[in-house]
C-alpha positions as CSV (number, residue, x, y, z in Angstrom):
1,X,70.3,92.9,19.9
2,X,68.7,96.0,18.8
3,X,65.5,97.0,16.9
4,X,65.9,95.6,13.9
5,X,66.8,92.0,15.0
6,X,63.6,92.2,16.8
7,X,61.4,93.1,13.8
8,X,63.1,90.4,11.8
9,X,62.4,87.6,14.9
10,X,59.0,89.1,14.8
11,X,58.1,88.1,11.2
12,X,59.6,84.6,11.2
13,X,56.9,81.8,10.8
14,X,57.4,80.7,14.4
15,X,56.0,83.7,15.8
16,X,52.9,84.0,13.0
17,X,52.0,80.5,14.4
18,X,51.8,81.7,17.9
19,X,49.5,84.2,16.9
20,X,47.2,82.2,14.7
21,X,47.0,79.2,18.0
22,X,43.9,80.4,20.0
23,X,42.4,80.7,16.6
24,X,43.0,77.2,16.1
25,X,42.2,76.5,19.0
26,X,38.8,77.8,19.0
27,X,38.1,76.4,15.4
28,X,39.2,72.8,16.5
29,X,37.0,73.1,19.9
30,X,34.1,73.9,17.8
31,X,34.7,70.8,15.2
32,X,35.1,68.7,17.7
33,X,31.6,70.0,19.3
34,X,29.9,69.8,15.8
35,X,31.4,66.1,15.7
36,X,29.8,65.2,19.0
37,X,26.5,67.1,17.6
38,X,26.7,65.1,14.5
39,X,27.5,61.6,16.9
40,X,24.6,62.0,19.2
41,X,22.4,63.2,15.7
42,X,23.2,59.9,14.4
43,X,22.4,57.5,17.8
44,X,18.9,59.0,18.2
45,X,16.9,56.7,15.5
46,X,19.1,53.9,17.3
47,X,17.9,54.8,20.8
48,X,14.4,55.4,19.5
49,X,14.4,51.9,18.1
50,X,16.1,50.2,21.5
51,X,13.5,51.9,23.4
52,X,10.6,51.1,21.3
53,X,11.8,47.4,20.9
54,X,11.4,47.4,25.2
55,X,7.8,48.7,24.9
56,X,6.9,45.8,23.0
57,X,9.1,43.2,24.7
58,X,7.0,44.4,27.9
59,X,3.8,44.7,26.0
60,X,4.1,41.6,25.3
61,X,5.2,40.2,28.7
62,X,2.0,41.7,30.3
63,X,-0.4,40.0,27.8
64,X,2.0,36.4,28.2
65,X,2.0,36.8,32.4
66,X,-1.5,35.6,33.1
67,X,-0.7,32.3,30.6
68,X,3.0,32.3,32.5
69,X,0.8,32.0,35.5
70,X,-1.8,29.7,34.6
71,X,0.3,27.2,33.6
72,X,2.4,27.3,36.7
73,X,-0.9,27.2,39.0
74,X,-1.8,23.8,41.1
75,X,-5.5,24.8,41.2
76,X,-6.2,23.5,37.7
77,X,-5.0,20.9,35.8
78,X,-5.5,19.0,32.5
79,X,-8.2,20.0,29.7
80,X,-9.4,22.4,32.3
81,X,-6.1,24.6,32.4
82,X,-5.8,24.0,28.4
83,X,-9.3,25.8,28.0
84,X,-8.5,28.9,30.4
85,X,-5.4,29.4,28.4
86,X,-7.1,29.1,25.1
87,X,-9.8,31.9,26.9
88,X,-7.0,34.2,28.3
89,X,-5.8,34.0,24.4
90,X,-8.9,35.1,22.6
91,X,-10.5,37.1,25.5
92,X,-7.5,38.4,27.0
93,X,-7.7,39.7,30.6
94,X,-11.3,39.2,31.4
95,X,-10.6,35.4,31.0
96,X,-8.2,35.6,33.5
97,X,-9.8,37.6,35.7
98,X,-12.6,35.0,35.9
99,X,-9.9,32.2,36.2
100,X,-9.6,33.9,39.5
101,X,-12.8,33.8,41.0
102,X,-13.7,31.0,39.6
103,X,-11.3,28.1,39.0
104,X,-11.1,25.4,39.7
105,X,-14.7,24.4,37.8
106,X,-14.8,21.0,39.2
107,X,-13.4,19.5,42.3
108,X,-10.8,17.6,41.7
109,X,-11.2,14.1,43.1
110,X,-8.8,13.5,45.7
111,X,-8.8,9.7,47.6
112,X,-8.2,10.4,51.2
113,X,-7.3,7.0,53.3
């Protein structure tokens, strides 16, 4: 093989690729970067939503826990625990705070034998 054989070889298409690959290899590493950007770009509003739709879903369980436990408590029963509730609902914590220290209102009537 001599000299000129090696310039022809040198010009063919295969070897101009070779040349060209870290280029493309560079250019295709940064699209694929700028396609992850563009991904994670797009999720935030979706994540922002999710996590705001948690804040309210535990908003909301905080101001429903006192009725939650109201209704589930043996020290009232009847009209009485139907008027707590309807206090805990239009004077929110404070009622319940008072159902604390001071329910039941009446004693309930117990028959002992």
């Amino acid at each position: 093989m001599n000299f000129a054989d090696t310039r022809n070889q040198a010009s063919t298409p295969h070897s101009i690729r070779r040349q060209y690959r870290p280029v493309m290899k560079l250019l295709s590493a940064l699209l694929g970067f700028a396609l992850v950007c563009v991904i994670i770009l797009m999720l935030i509003p979706v994540f922002t939503a999710g996590i705001a739709l948690l804040v309210v879903a535990g908003c909301f369980f905080v101001w429903f826990l006192p009725i939650l436990l109201i209704l589930s408590s043996d020290v009232t029963s009847g009209g009485e625990k139907f008027a707590w509730i309807l206090a805990i609902v239009f004077l929110s914590w404070f009622a319940w705070i008072f159902y604390f220290l001071l329910a039941p209102l009446k004693p309930r009537n117990t028959l002992r034998y």
